[in-house]
N, C-alpha and C positions, 0 to 999 in steps of 0.2 A: 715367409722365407725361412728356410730350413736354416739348422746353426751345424756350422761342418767343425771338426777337430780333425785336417789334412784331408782324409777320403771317408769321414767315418762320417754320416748324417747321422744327428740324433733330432729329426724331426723342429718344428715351429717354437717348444718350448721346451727342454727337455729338462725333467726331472731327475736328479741326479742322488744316487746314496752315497755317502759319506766313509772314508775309508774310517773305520775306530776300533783302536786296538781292543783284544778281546772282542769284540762283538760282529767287527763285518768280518766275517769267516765264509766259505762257501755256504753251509750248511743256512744260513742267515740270509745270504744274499739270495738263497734260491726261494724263501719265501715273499721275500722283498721286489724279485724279479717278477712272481706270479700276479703282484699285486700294481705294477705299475711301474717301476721305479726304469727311466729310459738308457742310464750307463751307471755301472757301478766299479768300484775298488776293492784291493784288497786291502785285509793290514797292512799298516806302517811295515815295512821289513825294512830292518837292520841292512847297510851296506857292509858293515864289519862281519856278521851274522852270515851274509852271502857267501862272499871270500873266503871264509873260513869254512866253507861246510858245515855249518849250525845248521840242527837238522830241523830248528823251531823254524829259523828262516824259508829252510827248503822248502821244509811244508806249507809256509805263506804262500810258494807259488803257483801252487794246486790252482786251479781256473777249469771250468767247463762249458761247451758249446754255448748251451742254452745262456750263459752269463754274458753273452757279446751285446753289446762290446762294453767290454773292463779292461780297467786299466790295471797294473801293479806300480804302488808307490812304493819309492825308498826312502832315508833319507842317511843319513851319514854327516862326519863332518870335516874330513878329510878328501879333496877333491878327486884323488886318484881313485880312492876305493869307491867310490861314487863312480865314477867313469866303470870302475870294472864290475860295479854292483849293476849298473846301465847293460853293461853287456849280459850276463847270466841272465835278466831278466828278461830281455829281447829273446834269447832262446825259448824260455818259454810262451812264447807266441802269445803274450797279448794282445792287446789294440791299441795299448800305447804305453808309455812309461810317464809317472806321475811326481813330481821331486816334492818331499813335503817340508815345508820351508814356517810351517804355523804351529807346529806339535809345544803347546807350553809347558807339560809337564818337567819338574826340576832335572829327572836321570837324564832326561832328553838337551832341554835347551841348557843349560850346563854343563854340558861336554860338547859346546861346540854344534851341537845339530841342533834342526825344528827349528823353533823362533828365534834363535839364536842368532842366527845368522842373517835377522834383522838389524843388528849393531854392525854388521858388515857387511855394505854392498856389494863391493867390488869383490869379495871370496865367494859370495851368493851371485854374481853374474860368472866368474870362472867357473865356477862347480858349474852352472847348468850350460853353459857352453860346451864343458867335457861331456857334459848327460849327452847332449843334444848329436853330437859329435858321434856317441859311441854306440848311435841306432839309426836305424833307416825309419825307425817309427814314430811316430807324434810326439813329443814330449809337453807335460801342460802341469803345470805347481799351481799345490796351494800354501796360502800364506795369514798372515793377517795384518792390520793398518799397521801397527808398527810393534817395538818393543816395548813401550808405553805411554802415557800421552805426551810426554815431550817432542818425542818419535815417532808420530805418526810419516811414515815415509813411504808408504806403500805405493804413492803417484809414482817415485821416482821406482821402484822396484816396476812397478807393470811398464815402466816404458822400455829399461832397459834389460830388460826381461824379453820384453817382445823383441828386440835387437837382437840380440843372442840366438832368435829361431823358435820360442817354445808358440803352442798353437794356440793354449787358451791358459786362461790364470780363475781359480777361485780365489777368492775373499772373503776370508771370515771378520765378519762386523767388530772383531775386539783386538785389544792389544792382549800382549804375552802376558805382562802384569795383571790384568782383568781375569787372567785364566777362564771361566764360563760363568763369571758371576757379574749381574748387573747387567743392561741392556745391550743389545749389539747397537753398533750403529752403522746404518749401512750408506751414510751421506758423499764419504769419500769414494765408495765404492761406485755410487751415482755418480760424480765428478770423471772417475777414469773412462766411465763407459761412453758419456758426454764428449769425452777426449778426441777431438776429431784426428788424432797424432794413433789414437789405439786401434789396431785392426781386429786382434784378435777378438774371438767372444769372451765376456764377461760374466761369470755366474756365483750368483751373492751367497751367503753363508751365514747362519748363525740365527736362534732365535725364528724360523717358520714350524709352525706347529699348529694352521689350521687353514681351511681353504679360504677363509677371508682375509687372514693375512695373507696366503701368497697369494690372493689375485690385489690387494692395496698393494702393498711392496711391488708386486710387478708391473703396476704402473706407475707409482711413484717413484722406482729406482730405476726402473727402464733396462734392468739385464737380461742379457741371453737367455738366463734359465736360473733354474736355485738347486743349493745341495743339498739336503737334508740327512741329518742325523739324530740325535735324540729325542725327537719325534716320531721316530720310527722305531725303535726299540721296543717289542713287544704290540707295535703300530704298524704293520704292513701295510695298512689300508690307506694310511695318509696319502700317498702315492696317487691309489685311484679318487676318492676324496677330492684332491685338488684338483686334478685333471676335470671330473664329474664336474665342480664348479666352475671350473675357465668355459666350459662347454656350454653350459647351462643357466648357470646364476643361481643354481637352486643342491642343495645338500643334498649329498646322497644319505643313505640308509646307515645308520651303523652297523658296522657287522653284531650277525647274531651270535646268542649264545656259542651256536651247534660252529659255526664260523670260527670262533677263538680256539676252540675243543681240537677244530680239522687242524686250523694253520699251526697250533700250539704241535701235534701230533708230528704232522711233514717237518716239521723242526727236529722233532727229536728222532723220528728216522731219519731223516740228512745228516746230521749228528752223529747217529752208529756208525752212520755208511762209513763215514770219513775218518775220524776220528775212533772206532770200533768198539765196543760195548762196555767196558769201563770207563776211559776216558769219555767218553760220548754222552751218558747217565750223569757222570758228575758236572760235565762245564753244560749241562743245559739248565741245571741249575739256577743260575743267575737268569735265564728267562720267567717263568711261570710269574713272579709273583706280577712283570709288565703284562704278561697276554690276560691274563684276569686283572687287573687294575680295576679298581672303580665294584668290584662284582662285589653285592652286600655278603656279609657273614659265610666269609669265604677260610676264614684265619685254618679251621680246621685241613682243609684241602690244602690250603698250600704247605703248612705243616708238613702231607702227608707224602706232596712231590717232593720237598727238597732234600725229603730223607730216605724214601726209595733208591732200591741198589739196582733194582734190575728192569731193562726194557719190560718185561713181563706184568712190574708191577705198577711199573705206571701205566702200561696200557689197561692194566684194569682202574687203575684211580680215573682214567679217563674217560672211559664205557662207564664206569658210576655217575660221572659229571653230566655227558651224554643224557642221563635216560633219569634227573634229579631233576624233576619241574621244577622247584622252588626256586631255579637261579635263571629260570623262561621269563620271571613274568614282568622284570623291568629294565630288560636286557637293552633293550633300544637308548635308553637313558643313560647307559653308562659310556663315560668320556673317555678320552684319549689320556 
């Protein structure tokens, strides 16, 4: 049975990327889309950012065809500008609006947004009632079990979450206090989906980073689907990977050398495209050293990208990488 979010089918199991600030940008999700990933997000964008004409925000709401269906998150932490952060983002024609209710970082949950508003139910059900209100389009939050483990509240938040109208809820396995360190757990996450009170779909969060865990977890947890994030980072491939083994039972191939070379490359033209030739050169930056990971006696090369100024010269660092047996010959062996 297919998993819908109002009119949007994402297929039997659907794969999901992870909205993360700095890194799911257009230019990121389109190698991430190539690769398997079934609905994806953008950045967290600023409600106050919106309203104001912040042009960082605007430009979070760049979306393209091929990206369908994505959603645009916001979050905020004042209701009204959330309601009108809801509407600008409806205009630009997404496939649904995303309210993010889990962001731990301190700038964020500290002013009242992200996980924050785990310590307050009842402002976190009026805030997404005005979301919900201020679009004709799906609205679906992600969140996490609570604000720490005294607080694990998240049963009550997916129920009355689902009252309010929204169409589906992710789960990330930790508390705010945990921030990404230490196991997730996704037992309560299991409990809501069990919930015979819960309609919506459920899709788990936190800690997938290989095709035998999401196919254990997806039958031990029993969710709609899973989100993944820093698995993917410099890991496109996770996407098909999993899929390959729900299908199969049997691993796919690692990508090859010449494979990291291509996807690393459509990055960094996706990157100029958007972003245009300085800015594009410098923030791709913080990729290369993920898309070679693992790749032996490499220290030189990456060196050599992160300090290149111009498209020109990395496309020649790269046509060297290309055509350098020495990094063919145990390329299958290297991990995620």
């Amino acid at each position: 049975m297919s998993v819908q979010i109002g009119n949007i089918d994402l297929g039997e199991f659907p794969l999901l990327l992870a909205p993360m600030e700095d890194v799911s940008d257009p230019p990121f999700r389109y190698v991430c889309k190539q690769h398997g990933a079934d609905m994806m997000y953008t950045e967290f964008i600023s409600s106050e950012g919106l309203i104001r004409d912040a042009a960082k925000s605007l430009k979070k709401l760049d979306i393209f065809e091929y990206e369908r269906p994505i959603g645009i998150q916001i979050f905020g932490s004042d209701i009204e500008h959330m309601r009108e952060a809801s509407e600008i983002s409806t205009k630009a024609n997404p496939d649904l609006i995303d309210i993010n209710y889990g962001c731990p970082v301190k700038n964020v949950a500290c002013r009242g947004a992200g996980a924050s508003l785990l310590q307050d139910i009842d402002k976190m059900v009026a805030m997404t009632k005005a979301v919900v209100e201020a679009t004709h389009l799906p609205v679906t939050v992600k969140t996490r079990l609570g604000w720490d483990d005294n607080t694990k509240n998240v049963e009550e938040v997916a129920m009355r979450l689902q009252d309010v109208g929204i169409k589906a809820l992710t789960i990330h396995g930790r508390t705010r206090a945990q921030m990404y360190k230490g196991q997730a757990d996704w037992t309560l996450i299991r409990n809501i989906k069990k919930n015979p009170l819960i309609k919506i779909p459920i899709f788990g969060n936190g800690d997938i980073d290989s095709p035998e865990k999401a196919a254990a977890w997806r039958l031990e947890y029993g969710v709609d689907g899973m989100m993944i994030g820093r698995a993917a980072i410099g890991y496109p491939w996770i996407f098909r990977e999993i899929k390959h083994y729900f299908e199969t039972g049997e691993h796919l191939a690692k990508p090859t050398f010449a494979e990291r070379i291509d996807a690393c490359r459509t990055h960094l033209i996706k990157s100029i495209e958007w972003k245009g030739p300085k800015t594009g050169v410098f923030e791709m930056r913080r990729h290369y050293t993920n898309y070679f990971k693992g790749t032996p006696d490499f220290k030189e090369y990456r060196t050599r990208l992160v300090t290149a100024g111009t498209f020109e010269e990395l496309q020649e660092i790269l046509h060297e990488l290309e055509h350098n047996p020495r990094f063919y010959d145990s390329v299958s062996t290297v991990a995620i």
